[in-house]
C-alpha positions as CSV (number, residue, x, y, z in Angstrom):
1,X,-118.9,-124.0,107.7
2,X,-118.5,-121.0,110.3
3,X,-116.7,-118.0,109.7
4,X,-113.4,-117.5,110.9
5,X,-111.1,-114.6,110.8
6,X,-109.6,-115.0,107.7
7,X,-110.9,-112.9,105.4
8,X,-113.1,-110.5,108.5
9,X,-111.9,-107.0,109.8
10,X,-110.5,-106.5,113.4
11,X,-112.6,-104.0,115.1
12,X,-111.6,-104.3,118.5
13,X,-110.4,-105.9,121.4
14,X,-112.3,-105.8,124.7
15,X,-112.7,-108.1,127.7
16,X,-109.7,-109.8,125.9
17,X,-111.8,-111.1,123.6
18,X,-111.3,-109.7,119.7
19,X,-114.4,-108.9,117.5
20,X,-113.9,-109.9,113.7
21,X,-116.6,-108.4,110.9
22,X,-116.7,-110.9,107.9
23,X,-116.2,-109.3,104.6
24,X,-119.6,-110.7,103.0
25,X,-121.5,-108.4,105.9
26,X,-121.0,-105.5,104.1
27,X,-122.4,-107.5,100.8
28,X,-125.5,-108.1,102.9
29,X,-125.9,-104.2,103.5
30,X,-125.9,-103.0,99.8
31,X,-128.3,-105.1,99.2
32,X,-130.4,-104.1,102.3
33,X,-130.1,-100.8,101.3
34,X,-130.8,-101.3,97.9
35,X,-134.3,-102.9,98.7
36,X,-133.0,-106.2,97.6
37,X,-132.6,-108.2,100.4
38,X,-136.4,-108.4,102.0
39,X,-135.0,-110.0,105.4
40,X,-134.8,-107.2,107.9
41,X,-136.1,-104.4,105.5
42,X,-139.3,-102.4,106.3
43,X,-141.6,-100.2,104.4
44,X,-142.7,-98.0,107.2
45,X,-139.2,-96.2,107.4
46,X,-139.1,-92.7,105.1
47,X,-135.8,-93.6,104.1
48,X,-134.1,-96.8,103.5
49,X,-131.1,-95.8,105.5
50,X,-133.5,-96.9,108.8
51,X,-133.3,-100.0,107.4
52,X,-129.2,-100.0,107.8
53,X,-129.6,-98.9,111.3
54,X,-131.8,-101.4,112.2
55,X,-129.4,-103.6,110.6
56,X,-126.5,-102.2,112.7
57,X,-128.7,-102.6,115.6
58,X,-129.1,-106.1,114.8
59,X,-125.5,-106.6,114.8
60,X,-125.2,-104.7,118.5
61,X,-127.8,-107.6,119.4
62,X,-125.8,-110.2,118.5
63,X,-122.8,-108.8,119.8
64,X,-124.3,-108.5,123.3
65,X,-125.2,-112.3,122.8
66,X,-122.1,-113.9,121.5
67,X,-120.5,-111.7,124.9
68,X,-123.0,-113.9,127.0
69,X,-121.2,-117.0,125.6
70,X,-118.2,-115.8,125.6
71,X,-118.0,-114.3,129.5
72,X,-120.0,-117.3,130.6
73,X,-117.2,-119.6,129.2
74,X,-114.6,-117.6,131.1
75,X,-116.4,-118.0,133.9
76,X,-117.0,-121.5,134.6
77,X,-113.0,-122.0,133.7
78,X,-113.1,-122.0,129.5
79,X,-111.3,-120.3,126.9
80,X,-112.7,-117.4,124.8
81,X,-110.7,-115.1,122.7
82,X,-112.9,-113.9,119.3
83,X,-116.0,-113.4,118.2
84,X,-117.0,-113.3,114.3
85,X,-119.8,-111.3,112.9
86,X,-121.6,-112.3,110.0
87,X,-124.6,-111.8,108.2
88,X,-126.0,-115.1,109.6
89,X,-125.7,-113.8,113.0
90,X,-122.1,-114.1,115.0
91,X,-119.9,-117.1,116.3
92,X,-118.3,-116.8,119.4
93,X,-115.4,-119.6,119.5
94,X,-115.3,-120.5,123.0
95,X,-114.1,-123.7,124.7
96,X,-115.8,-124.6,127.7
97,X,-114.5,-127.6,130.5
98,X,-115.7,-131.0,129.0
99,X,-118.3,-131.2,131.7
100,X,-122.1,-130.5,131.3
101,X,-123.1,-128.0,134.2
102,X,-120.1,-125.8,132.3
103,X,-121.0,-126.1,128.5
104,X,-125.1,-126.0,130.2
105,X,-124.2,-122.3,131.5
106,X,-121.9,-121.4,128.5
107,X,-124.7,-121.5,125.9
108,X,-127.7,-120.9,127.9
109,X,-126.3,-117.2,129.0
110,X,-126.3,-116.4,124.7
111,X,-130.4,-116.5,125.1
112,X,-130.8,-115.3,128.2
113,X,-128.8,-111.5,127.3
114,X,-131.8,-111.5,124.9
115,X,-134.2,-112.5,127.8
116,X,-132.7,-109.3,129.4
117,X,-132.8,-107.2,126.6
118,X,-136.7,-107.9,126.2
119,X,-138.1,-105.7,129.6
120,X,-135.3,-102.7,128.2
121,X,-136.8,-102.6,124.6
122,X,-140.4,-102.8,126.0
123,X,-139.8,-99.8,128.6
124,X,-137.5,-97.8,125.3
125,X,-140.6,-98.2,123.2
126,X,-143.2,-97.1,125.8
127,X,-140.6,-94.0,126.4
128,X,-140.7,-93.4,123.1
129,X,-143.8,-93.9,121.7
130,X,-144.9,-91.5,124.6
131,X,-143.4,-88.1,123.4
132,X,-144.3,-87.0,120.6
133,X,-140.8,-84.8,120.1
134,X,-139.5,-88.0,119.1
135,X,-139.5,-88.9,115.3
136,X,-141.5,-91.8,113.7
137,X,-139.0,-93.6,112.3
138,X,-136.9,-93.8,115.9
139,X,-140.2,-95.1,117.6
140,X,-140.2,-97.7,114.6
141,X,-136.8,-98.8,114.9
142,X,-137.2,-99.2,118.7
143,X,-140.0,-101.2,117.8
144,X,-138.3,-103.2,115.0
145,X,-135.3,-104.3,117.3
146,X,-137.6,-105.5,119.5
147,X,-138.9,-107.4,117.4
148,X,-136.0,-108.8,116.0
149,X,-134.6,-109.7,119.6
150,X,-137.4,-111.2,120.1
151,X,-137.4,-112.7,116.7
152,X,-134.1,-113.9,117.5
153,X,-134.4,-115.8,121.1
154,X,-137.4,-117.8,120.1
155,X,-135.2,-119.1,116.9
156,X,-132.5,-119.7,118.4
157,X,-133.9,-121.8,121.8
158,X,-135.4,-124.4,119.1
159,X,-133.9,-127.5,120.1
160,X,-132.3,-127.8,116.5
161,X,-128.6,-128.3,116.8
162,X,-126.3,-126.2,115.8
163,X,-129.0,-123.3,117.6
164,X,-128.2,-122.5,121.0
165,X,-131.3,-124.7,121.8
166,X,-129.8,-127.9,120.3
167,X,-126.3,-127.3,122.3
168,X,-128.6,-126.8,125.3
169,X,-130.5,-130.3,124.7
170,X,-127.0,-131.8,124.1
171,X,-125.6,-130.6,127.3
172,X,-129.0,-131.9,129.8
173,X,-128.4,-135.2,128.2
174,X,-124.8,-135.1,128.8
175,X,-126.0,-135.5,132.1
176,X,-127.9,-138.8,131.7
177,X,-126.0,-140.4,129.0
178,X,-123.2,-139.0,128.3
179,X,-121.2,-136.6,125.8
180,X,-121.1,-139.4,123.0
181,X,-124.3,-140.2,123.2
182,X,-126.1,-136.8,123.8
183,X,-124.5,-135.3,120.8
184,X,-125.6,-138.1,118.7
185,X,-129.1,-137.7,120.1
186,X,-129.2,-133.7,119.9
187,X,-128.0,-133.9,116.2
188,X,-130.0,-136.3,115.1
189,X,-132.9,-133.9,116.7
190,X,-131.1,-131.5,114.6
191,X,-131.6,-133.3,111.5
192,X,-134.9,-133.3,111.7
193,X,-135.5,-129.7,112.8
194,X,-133.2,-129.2,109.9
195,X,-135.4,-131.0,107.4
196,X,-138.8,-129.1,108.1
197,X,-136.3,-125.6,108.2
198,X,-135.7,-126.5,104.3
199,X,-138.8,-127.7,103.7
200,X,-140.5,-124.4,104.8
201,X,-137.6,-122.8,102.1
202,X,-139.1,-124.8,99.3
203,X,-142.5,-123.8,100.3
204,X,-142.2,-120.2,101.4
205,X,-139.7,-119.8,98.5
206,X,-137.4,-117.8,101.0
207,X,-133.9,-118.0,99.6
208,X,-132.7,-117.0,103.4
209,X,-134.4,-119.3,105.2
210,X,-132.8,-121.8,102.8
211,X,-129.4,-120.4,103.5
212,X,-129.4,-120.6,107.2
213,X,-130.9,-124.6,107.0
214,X,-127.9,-124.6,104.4
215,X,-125.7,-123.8,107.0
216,X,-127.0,-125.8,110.0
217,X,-127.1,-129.0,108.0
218,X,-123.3,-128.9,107.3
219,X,-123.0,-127.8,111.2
220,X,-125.1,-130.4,112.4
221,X,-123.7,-133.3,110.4
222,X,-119.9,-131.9,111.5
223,X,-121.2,-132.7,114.6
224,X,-122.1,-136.2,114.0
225,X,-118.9,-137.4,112.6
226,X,-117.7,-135.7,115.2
227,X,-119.7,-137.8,117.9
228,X,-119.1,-140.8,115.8
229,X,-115.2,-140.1,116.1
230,X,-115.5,-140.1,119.6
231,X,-117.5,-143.1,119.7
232,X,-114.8,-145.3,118.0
């Protein structure tokens, strides 16, 4: 259950690859800005309207991600023409040669943009926090997208298919064992990391975190029908 253009805005075209907005993003920012949503909202802002720009600025994250998936893909010899946004993050559709050096660099370039975007928020934030003409709340939000990249590449690596880190287990054992088999090893992984995800729901009470292992059950168990398909 991924996003697909039906229903998303067309917001342009670069690279010839077309970036799609779903409609329920904008459902997400009301309710940011409303102080109901708790997931990327901060109290240290004197307005809550910081608390859309930081969430714009975690879309431009993203963005630059999904583009390292995408790019990567077209350079190894794959296919790559959209990207959704969502308020789950984004889904670039690419399609990368069935081999596993290919598929290895096509999802490993997502997490390392946000390896390069770590030194450039660290050196913006020591810019900023360093002249005082600059207001509070733009030191903050320099601080809070770092945080939030950083946020972001550490979740993601877990070796929990669908994450980039799952796909990335899945492709090194494509290596040894094969694309049947290393899909059915990296999503029963996925299961698991899946389980202690909703688990941590339940016992945080954190209706988001419950979302996402929502969504990345009925990923990782497309997946496995999928390598069970194959299989036959």
């Amino acid at each position: 259950m991924t996003p697909t253009n039906q229903g998303s805005i067309r917001l342009f075209r670069v690279f010839g690859i077309t970036v799609f907005l779903h409609w329920s993003w904008f459902v997400v920012a009301v309710m940011l800005y409303q102080g109901s949503l708790g997931v990327f909202s901060e109290t240290h802002y004197s307005s809550p309207i910081w608390n859309i720009y930081a969430y714009l600025g975690l879309f431009f994250i993203v963005l630059l991600h999904e583009f390292g998936h995408s790019l990567s893909c077209r350079q190894v010899g794959g296919q790559a023409e959209q990207i959704v946004l969502w308020p789950l993050g984004g889904v670039a559709y690419v399609s990368p040669p069935q081999r596993p050096g290919a598929t290895l660099w096509c999802i490993a370039a997502g997490p390392l943009v946000n390896v390069a975007l770590v030194p450039i928020f660290m050196l913006t934030e020591k810019i900023a926090n360093g002249n005082p003409a600059i207001p509070h709340d733009v030191v903050h939000l320099v601080r809070h997208l770092m945080g939030i990249n950083f946020g972001l590449l550490i979740f993601n690596i877990l070796p929990v298919y669908p994450l980039d880190g799952g796909q990335i287990l899945r492709a090194l054992l494509w290596f040894a064992i094969g694309p049947v088999k290393s899909l059915f090893a990296a999503t029963t992984v996925g299961f698991v990391g899946v389980a202690a995800l909703g688990a941590l729901a339940i016992y945080l009470g954190h209706i988001w975190i419950g979302i996402m292992a929502f969504f990345m059950f009925v990923s990782c168990r497309a997946a496995w029908r999928h390598a069970r398909a194959m299989s036959l």
